[in-house]
GUMIVEX-221274 format. One record per residue (C-alpha): residue number from 1; residue in one letter; x negated, y, z negated. Coordinates in steps of 0.2 Angstrom, whole numbers. Each point is the difference from the previous one (the first is absolute). Last residue first. Layout:
<rs>
<r num="NUM" residuo="A" x="X" y="Y" z="Z"/>
...
</rs>
This chain:
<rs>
<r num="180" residuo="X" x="73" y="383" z="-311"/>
<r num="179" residuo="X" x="-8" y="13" z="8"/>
<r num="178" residuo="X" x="6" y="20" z="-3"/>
<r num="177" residuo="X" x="-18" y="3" z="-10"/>
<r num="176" residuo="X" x="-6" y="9" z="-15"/>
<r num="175" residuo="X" x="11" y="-10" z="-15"/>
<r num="174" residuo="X" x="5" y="-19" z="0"/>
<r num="173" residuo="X" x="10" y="-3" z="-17"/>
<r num="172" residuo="X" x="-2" y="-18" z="-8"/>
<r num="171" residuo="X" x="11" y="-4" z="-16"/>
<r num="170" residuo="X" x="-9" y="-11" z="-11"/>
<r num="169" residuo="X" x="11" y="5" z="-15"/>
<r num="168" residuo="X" x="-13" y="0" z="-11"/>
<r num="167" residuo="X" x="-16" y="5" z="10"/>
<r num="166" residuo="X" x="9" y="10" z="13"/>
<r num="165" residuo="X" x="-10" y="-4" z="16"/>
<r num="164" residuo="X" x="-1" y="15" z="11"/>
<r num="163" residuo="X" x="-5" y="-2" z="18"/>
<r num="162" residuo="X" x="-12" y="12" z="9"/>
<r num="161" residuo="X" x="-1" y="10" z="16"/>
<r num="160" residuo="X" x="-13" y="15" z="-1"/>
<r num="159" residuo="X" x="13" y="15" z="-2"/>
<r num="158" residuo="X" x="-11" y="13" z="-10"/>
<r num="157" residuo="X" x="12" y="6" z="-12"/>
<r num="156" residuo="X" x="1" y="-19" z="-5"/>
<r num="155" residuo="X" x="-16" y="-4" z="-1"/>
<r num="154" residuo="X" x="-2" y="16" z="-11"/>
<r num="153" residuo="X" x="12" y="-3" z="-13"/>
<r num="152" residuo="X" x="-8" y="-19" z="1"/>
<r num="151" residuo="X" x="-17" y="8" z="-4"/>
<r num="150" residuo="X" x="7" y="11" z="-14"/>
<r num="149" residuo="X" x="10" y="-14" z="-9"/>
<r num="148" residuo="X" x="-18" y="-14" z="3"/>
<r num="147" residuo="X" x="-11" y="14" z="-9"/>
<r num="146" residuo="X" x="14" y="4" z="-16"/>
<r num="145" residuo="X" x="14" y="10" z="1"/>
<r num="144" residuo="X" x="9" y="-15" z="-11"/>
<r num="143" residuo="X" x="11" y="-5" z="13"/>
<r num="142" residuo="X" x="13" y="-14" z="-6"/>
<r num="141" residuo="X" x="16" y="5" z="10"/>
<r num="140" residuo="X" x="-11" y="4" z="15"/>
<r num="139" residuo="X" x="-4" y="-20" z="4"/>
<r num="138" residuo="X" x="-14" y="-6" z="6"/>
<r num="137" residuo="X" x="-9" y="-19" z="5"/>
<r num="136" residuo="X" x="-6" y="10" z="17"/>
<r num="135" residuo="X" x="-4" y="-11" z="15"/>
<r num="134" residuo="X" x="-9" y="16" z="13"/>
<r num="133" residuo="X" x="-2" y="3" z="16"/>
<r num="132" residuo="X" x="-11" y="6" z="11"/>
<r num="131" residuo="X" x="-17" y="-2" z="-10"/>
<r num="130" residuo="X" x="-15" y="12" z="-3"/>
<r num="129" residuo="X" x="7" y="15" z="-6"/>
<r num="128" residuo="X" x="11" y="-11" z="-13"/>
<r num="127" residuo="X" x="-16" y="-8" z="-5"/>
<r num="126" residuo="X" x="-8" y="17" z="-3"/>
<r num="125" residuo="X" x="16" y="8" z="-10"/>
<r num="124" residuo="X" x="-3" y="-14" z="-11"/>
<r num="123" residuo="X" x="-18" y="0" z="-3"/>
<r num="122" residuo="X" x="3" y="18" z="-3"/>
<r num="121" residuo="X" x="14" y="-2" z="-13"/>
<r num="120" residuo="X" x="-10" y="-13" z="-10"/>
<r num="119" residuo="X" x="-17" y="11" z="0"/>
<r num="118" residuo="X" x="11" y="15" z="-5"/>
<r num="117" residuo="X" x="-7" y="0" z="-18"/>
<r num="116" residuo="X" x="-18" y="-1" z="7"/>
<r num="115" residuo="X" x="-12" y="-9" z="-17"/>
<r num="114" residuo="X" x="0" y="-14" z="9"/>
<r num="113" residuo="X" x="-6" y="5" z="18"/>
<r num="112" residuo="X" x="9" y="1" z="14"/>
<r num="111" residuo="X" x="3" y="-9" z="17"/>
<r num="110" residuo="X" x="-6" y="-19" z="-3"/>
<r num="109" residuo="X" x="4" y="-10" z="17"/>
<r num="108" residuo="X" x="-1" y="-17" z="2"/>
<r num="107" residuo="X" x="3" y="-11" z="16"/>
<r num="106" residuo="X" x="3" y="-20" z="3"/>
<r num="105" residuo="X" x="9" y="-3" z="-17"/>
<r num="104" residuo="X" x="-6" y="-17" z="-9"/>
<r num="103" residuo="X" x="-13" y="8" z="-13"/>
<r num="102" residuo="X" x="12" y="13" z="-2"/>
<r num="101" residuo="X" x="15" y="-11" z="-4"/>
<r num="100" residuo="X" x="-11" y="-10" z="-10"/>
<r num="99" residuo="X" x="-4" y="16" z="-11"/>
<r num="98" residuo="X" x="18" y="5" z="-2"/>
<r num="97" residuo="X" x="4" y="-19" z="-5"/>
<r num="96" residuo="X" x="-12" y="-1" z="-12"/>
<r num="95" residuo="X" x="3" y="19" z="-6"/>
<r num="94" residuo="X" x="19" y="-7" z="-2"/>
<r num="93" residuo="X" x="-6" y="-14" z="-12"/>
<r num="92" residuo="X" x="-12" y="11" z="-9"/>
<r num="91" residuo="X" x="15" y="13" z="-5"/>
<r num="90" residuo="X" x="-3" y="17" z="6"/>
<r num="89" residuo="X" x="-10" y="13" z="-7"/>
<r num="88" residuo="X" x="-16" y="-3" z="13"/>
<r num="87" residuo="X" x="10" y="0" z="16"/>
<r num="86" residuo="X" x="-2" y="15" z="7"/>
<r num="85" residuo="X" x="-18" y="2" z="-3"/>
<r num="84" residuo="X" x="-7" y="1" z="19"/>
<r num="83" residuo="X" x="13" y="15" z="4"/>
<r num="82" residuo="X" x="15" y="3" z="10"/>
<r num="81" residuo="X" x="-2" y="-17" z="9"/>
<r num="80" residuo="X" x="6" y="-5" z="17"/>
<r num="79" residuo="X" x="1" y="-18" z="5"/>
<r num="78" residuo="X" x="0" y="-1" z="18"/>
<r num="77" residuo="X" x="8" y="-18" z="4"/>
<r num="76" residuo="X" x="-1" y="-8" z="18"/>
<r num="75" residuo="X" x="8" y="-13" z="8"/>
<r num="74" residuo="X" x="-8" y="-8" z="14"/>
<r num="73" residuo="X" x="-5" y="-14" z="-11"/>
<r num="72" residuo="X" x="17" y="-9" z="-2"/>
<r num="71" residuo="X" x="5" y="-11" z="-10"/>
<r num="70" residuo="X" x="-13" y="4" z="-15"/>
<r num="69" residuo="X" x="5" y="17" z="6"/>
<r num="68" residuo="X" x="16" y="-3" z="-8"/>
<r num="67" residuo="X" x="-3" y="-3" z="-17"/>
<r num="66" residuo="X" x="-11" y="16" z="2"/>
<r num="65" residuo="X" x="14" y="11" z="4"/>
<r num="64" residuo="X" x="9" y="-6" z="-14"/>
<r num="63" residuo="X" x="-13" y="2" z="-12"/>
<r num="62" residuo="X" x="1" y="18" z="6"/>
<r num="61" residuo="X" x="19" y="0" z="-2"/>
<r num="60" residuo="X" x="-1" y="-6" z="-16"/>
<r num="59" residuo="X" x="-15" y="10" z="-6"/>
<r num="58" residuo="X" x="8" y="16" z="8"/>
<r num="57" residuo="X" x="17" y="-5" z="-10"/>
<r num="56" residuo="X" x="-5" y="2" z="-18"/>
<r num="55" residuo="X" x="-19" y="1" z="-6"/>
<r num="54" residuo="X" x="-5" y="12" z="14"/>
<r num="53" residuo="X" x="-8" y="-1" z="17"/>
<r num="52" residuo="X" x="-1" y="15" z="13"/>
<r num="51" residuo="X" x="8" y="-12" z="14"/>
<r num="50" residuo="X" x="-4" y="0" z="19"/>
<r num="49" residuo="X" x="6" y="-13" z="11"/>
<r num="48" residuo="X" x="-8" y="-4" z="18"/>
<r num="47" residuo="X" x="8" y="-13" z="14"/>
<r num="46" residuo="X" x="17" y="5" z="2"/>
<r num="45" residuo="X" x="5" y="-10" z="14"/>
<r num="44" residuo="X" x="20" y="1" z="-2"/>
<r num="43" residuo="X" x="-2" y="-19" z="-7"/>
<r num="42" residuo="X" x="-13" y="9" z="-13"/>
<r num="41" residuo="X" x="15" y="15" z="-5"/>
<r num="40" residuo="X" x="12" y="-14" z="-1"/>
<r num="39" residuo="X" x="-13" y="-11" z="-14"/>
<r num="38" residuo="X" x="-5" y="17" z="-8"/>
<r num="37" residuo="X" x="21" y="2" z="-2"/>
<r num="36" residuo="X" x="3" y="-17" z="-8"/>
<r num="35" residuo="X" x="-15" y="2" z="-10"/>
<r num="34" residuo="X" x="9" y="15" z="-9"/>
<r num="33" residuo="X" x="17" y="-9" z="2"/>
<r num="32" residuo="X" x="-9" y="-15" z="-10"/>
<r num="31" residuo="X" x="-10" y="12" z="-13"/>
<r num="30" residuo="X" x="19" y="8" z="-7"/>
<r num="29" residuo="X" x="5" y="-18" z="0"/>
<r num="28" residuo="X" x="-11" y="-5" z="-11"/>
<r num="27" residuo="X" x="-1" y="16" z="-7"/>
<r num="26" residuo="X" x="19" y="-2" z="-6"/>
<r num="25" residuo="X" x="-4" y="-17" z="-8"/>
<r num="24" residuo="X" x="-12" y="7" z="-12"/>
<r num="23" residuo="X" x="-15" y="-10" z="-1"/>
<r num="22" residuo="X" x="-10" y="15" z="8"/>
<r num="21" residuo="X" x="6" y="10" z="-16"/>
<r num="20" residuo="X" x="-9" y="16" z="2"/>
<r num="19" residuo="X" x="18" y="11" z="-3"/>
<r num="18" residuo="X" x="13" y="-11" z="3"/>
<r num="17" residuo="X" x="11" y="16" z="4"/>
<r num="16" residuo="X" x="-13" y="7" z="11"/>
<r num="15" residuo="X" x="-6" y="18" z="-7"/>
<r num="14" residuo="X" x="-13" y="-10" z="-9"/>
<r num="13" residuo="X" x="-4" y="-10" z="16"/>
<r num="12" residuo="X" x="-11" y="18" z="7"/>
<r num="11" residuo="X" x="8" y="5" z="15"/>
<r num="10" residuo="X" x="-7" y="-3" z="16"/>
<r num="9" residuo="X" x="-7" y="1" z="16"/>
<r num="8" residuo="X" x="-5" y="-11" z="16"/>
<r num="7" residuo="X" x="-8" y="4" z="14"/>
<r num="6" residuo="X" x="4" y="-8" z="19"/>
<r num="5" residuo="X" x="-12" y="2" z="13"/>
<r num="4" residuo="X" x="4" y="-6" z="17"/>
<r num="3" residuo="X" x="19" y="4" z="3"/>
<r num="2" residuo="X" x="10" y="1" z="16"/>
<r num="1" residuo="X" x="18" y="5" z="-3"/>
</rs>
């Protein structure tokens, strides 16, 4: 499989079992099989990432990203945002780190407006249009038929190859493609 431009989606941590606890053992290793795969995906000359950044695991991964282009310049990270005031509820120590990821990603996109109650699912569905495959921290057993439940049904109706990362039981599903 030839990918370029790989996008990443989510889960909120509170449907993890450790919750938001980054100290927690089990997102250690939960963040070592996501950089794992960024890592693959890079040696496989993916050169572009693309994440719609949260406070849970589009942070990590975007930092991610970032960690990497200090090693490597040719790598580029599209930060997508559903609206300029995302991050204006969240704790100061993650709006730090969201706002250094921004300052440090090489594109930024804002597609909606604050007050738009879609603007999560449309910045989304525009990064999943944009990329050809996709690192998804999901699992169905905890949908909540929220922005990120609706876009994976759809990813997955539309076929575009993407690997499935259980967050608890770390279990890794590859969907949309007969590759290995």
């Amino acid at each position: 499989m030839d990918v370029k431009n790989c996008g990443f989606i989510s889960h909120a941590p509170i449907r993890f079992e450790f919750g938001w606890d980054e100290e927690d053992e089990r997102c250690a290793v939960l963040k070592q099989v996501m950089l794992q795969r960024i890592q693959l995906l890079r040696s496989q000359n993916c050169k572009s990432f693309y994440v719609v950044p949260d406070s849970g695991a589009g942070l990590w991964f975007g930092e991610m990203v970032n960690m990497l282009r200090n090693e490597d310049s040719n790598i580029l990270l599209q930060c997508i945002l559903p609206h300029e005031e995302l991050s204006t509820k969240w704790h100061p120590n993650l709006r730090q780190r969201y706002f250094t990821l921004l300052e440090q990603c090489t594109h930024l996109m804002v597609v909606s407006r604050p007050n738009d109650s879609y603007a999560t699912e449309k910045a989304l569905c525009y990064m999943v249009e944009c990329c050809d495959y996709m690192l998804a921290v999901y699992s169905p057993r905890l949908c909540g038929n929220d922005a990120v439940d609706r876009v994976m049904t759809g990813l997955g109706e539309s076929m575009k190859p993407y690997l499935q990362i259980d967050p608890d039981t770390l279990e890794l599903r590859l969907f949309g493609t007969t590759d290995k």
